[in-house]
Structure formats: C-alpha cells, structure tokens
Residue, then its C-alpha position, 0 to 999 in steps of 0.5 A: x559791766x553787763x555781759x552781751x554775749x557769750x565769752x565761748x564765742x569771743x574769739x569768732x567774733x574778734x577773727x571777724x573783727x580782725x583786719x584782713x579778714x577775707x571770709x564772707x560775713x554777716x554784717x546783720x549777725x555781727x549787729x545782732x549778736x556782736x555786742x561785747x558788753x554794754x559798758x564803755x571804753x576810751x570814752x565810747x561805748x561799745x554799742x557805738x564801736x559795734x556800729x563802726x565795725x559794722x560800717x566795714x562790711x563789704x557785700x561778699x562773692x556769695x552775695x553778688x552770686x545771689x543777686x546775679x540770679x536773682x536778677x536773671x529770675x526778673x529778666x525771664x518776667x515777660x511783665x516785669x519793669x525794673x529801674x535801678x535807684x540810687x539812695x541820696x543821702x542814705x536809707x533808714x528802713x527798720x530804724x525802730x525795730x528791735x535788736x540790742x542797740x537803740x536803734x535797728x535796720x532791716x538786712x537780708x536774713x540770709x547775706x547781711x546786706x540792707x535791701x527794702x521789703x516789698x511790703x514797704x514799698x506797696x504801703x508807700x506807693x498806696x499812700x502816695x496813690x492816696x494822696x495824687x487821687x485826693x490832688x486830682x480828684x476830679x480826674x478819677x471816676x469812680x469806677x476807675x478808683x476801685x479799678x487801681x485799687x483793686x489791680x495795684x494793691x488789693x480790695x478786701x474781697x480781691x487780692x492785689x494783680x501786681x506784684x511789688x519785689x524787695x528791693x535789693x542793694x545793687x553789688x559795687x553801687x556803693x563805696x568801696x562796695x561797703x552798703x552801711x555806714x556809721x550815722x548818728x541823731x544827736x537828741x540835744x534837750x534829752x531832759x525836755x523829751x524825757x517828760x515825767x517829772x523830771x522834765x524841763x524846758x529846753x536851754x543852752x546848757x543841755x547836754x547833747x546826746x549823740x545816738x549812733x546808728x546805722x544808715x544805708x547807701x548805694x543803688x537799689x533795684x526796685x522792680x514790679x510785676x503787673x498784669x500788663x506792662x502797662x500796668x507794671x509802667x504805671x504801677x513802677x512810674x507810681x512808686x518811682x515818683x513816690x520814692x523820690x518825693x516822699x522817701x522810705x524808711x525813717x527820717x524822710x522829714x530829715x532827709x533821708x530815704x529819698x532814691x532817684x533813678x539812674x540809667x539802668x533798668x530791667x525791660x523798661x522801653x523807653x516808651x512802655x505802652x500805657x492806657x491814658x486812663x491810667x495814666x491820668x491816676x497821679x497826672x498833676x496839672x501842667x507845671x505844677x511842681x509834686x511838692x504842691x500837692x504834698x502841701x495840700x494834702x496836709x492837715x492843719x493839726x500837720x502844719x506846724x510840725x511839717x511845714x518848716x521842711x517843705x520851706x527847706x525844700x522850696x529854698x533849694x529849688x532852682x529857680x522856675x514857675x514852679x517854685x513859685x506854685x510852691x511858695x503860693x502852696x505854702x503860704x495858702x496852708x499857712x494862711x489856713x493855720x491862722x495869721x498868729x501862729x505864722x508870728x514868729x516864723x522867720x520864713x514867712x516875710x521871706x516868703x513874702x518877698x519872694x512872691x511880691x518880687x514875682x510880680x504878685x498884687x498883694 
C-alpha cells in the first residue's frame, strides 16, 4: 500500500471528514491533498471514497460573502450584462487535468467551489462565433468579420474590447447547497483501449471498469463586459447560445456542460439596445433549428465519430418544422459520408421514414 499523504496531518483531515463537522472547508484542498493511500478497502478504493466525501462539500458563509461582493463589483459596471445559468445535467470543466486522481476539475484556488474560467468561455464563444460565421457566411462582409473579431476577442495586433468573467457557482442553486457531486465513466473494453500488444477486439465477457470522478451542478452566473451595451448584449447573447448548443468543460458529446438561462440576471433590459449589424453576426435563417448549422459544419473525417449524437439529439426534439430541417441536415452530411458506410446504421431507415411521413418526394 503506497502512502498518499503525510501520517503528521491524518488527523485534520479525519476532523474535516467527520459528521458534524461546521468549520469552513476546501473541498479543492481535500481532493488535492485528502487521499489517504492509494490502496483498497471494502471493496473500493480509497480514490473513489475521497470522491464521495468530496460530494459533501457545502459552499461555506466565507463563500456567499465572497460572491455577494463579487456581484456587487458587477452591478457597479455601468456596460455589464449577467444572466444566471443553470447546469443540466452536470459540468466537467478541468476533467484531464492534473492532480492524484485519474481525473481532475477546476475549483476556485481560494473557496474550493467549481466555477468556469473566463478563458473558457472566450475560447467556446470564438468557436462557436467561427462556425455561425462560416453558416451565415454571406450575411458578413469582411470589413464587419474583423470588426467582431477584433472587438470580441482580440487580433494579434489588437487585444480584445470585451471582457468574458469567470463564471462563478451562484450560492444555494444547487442541492442542499453541495455544487459537487460523485460521477463515473465506466471504460466497459479497457483490453480494446489500452492498444499494444495486449489488445483485443471488444466482446461480452470484458470486464468493466468504472472510474469515479467529480462532476459539477447548480446555477452559475456568467457575465460580460463590452464597450457598449451593445456590444455586452451581443457578445452575451453569443455565449448564451453557445453554452446551451455546445456546452463547456468535457463530455459535451455525452451530455454534459450544457447550461440554460433562468430568470435571473445583472443589468439585462429586456430589450438592451443592439445594432443590426451585429446582430445578423450568428443570425440562422427564419425557423431553422441551431443543430442545422453544427451538422453542417462538420467535416466528414467528424461524421462517423459525431454523427450518432446529433441523431439523439434530433429523437428528443418535440416535434415541429424544425425538426424535420434537422433530419433533412443529417441525413445530407450522411449522403455526403457515402452510401456504404450508412450500412449498418439503424437510424438511418428511421430517419427514412420519418422524412417520408412528412410528406417528402423520395
């Protein structure tokens, strides 16, 4: 059995560990620092045991201080726009990063709570910027492009006029007021995976591995600051969207990451003012569904690995006109992949049917 920690601090730890327990904690400290050993017992390792103790972590009073004034320092903004967002199912953000567990999430250095980094939001709101502008293309002159670009996220001769904010975890927005919780990705032909010489072709008698790991959940309040309002209305509207059709942190394909608006905001009118040049930068034509454009825009080398998800997505869909722009986009970039490689794929005459049902001409 290998050692983890130091036996001199044991007994902090088992305070912190121990029902009751009212002082504030670090719940980014205890996954850091809190493994015991890296051995076994009743079954379960003492990884996946650190996790679940983790999961009880409430967001302290120094905490909900902290955030209260952080909040007020937004409401003084004058250019600002917040909108609260709440996590469905549950956010990854940090899950290959480093630390003594297989897998990692980013926490706030100083209070242990799981918020998502400004950095990440930018990068995700310029993707997603990227693609609405190769959708809509014609709607963009040039001149206009480098103006987004240059105001939104920066050139390399220009850095950028808009200000994207960490996103922190919004105080009792989760149950119980506990933001983590315990997860798992369960690797079910890890001889198949593992490659070398070892490996061998998937079959039902592998044995499954479950990997615990810590997920996020709870409202968030994602905030940004433009030169203008709007600017901030546009740029806001951008990463809204972007958060909601793509998702941020890991396992978007899966489902997570994906965060919606609620009703709350910070200096968001109902009606912000907005120039229409701005806002045609990710207008989509009349009724046509935001999946349309993600289908698209993928690549054929993205189809196979990609494609499966989207027809999950498009199944859950009330529906509507547009869903059926949806199966008309999925079915194209599966036309596009080539006729024998759709054998096989059980969706497909499913898909079929669904457009004929619609009333389409074959």
């Amino acid at each position: 059995m290998t050692r983890a920690r130091r036996e001199a601090v044991d007994a902090a730890y088992e305070a912190v560990l121990r029902p009751g327990y009212r002082a504030e904690s670090h719940a980014g400290l205890l996954l850091d620092r809190g493994l015991r050993d890296h051995g076994k017992e009743n079954g379960e390792t003492h990884g996946a045991q650190l996790i679940g103790q983790v999961a009880q972590f409430r967001a302290g009073a120094l905490y909900r201080a902290a955030y209260r004034r952080w909040e007020a320092l937004l409401r003084g903004r004058a250019m600002l726009l917040a909108v609260e967002m709440e996590a469905r199912p549950a956010l990854i953000v940090g899950l290959g990063g480093a630390g003594v567990l297989e897998t990692a999430i980013t926490l706030n250095h100083t209070y242990g709570t799981p918020f998502i980094p400004g950095s990440a939001l930018k990068g995700l709101a310029r993707r997603f910027f990227a693609q609405a502008r190769q959708a809509n293309g014609a709607l963009l002159q040039p001149a206009a492009t480098g103006d987004y670009e240059r105001v939104l996220f920066g050139t390399p001769d220009s850095a950028g006029y808009t200000v994207f904010h960490d996103a922190w975890y919004v105080p009792g927005s989760a149950p119980d007021d506990r933001p983590l919780q315990r997860d798992v990705i369960t690797v079910h032909h890890p001889r198949y995976y593992a490659g070398g010489a070892n490996r061998c072709a998937p079959w039902d008698f592998d044995d499954p591995n479950p990997v615990p790991f810590v997920s996020a959940r709870g409202c968030y309040l994602v905030a940004v600051d433009g030169p203008t309002v709007a600017w901030s209305h546009f740029a806001l509207e951008l990463l809204t969207r972007a958060l909601a059709d793509e998702g941020a942190g890991g396992k978007t394909s899966s489902g997570y990451g994906r965060l919606f608006p609620t009703d709350r905001g910070i200096n968001y009118p109902d009606t912000a003012p907005s120039s229409p040049r701005v806002a045609q930068a990710v207008a989509r034509p009349t009724g046509s569904h935001p999946l349309v454009a993600q289908i698209e825009a993928l690549t054929l080398a993205n189809v196979a690995p990609q494609i499966d998800a989207f027809v999950q997505r498009w199944r859950a869909m009330p529906e509507s006109e547009t869903k059926a722009q949806v199966a008309h986009a999925i079915r194209a970039k599966a036309e596009a992949k080539g006729r024998q490689w759709m054998v096989g794929r059980t969706w497909y005459p499913e898909l079929e049917r669904y457009l004929a049902d619609q009333g389409e001409k074959e």
